[in-house]
C-alpha positions in Angstrom: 195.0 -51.1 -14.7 195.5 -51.4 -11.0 192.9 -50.2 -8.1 194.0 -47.7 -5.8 191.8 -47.9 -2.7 192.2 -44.5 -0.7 191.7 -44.4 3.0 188.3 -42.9 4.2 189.4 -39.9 6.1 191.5 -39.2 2.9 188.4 -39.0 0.7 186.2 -37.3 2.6 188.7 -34.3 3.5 188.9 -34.3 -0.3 184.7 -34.3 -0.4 185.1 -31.7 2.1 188.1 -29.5 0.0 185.2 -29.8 -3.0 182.5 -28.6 -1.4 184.3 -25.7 0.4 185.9 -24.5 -2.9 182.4 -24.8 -4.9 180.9 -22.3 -1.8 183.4 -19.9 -1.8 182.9 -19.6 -5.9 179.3 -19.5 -5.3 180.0 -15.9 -3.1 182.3 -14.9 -5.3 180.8 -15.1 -8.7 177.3 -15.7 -7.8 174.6 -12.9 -7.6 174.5 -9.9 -5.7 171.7 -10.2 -3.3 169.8 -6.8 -2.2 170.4 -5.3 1.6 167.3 -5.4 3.4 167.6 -1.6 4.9 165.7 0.1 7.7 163.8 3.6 6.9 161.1 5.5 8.4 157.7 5.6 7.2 157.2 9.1 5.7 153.8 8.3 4.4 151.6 6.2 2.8 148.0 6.0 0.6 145.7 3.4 1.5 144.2 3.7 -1.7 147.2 3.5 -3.9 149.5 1.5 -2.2 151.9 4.1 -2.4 154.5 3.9 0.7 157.3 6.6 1.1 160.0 6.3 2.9 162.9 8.1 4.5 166.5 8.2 6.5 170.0 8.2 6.1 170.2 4.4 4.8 167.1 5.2 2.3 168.6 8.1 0.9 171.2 5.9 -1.1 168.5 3.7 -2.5 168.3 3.0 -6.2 165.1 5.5 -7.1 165.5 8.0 -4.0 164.5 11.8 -4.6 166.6 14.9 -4.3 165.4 15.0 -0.7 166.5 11.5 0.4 162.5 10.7 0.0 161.7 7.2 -1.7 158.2 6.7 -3.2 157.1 3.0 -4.6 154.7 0.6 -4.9 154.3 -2.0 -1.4 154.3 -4.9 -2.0 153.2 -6.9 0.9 152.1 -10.2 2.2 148.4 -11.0 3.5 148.2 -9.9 7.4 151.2 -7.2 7.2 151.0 -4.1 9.8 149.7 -1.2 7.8 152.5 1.4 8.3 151.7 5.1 9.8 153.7 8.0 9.7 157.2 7.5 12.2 157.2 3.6 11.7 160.2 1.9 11.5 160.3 -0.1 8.4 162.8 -2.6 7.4 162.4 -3.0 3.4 164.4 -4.2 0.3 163.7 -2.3 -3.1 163.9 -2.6 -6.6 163.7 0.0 -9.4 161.8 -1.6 -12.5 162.2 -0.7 -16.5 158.3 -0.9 -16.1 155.4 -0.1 -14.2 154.0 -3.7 -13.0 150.5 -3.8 -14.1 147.8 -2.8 -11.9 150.3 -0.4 -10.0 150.2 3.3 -9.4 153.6 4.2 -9.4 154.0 6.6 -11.8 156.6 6.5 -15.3 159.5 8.2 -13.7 159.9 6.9 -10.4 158.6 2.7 -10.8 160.0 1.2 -7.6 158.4 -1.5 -5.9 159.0 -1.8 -2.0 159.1 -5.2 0.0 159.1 -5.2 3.6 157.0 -4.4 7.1 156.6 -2.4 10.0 159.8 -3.6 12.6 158.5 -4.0 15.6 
């Protein structure tokens, strides 16, 4: 068998070509990430940890009431602005098969909300 030696710009277009093509299968076939949305704080219990939320872009959430109105657990990080009512809060959320323990959110309605007060 022979060597072939390629020139350099050669292989590192085709380095390039790979990498490109493995990205674009990542977006395609990789996993759906969740939109971080913007809603307005509606209420929330200090003592539960129950935040609710609502607006146009919260009404189409995964676990959203009737009345556009979404009720879940917050999760949030040490040092977050506690929300009050007519903050703007920019969240994701995620409905669960179950009630993480140590939550209040009730059977029916087990969301779990990440996010903060925008400032």
């Amino acid at each position: 068998m022979a060597n072939v030696n390629l020139p350099a710009p050669v292989v590192i277009a085709g380095g390039a070509l790979c990498l490109l093509g493995g990205y674009l299968v990542g977006v395609v076939a990789g996993p759906d990430t969740p939109d971080r949305t913007t809603g307005v704080v509606s209420s929330y219990d200090r003592t539960t940890g129950v935040l609710c939320l609502e607006g146009d872009s919260v009404s189409s959430q995964d676990g959203a009431d009737e009345d556009g109105l979404l009720c879940g657990d917050w999760q949030r990080s040490q040092g977050s602005t506690v929300p009050s009512v007519g903050d703007d809060f920019r969240f994701v959320s995620i409905r669960t098969a179950e009630a993480p323990a140590g939550t209040q959110t009730d059977a029916d309605n087990q969301v779990l909300i990440y996010g903060d007060v925008v400032d």
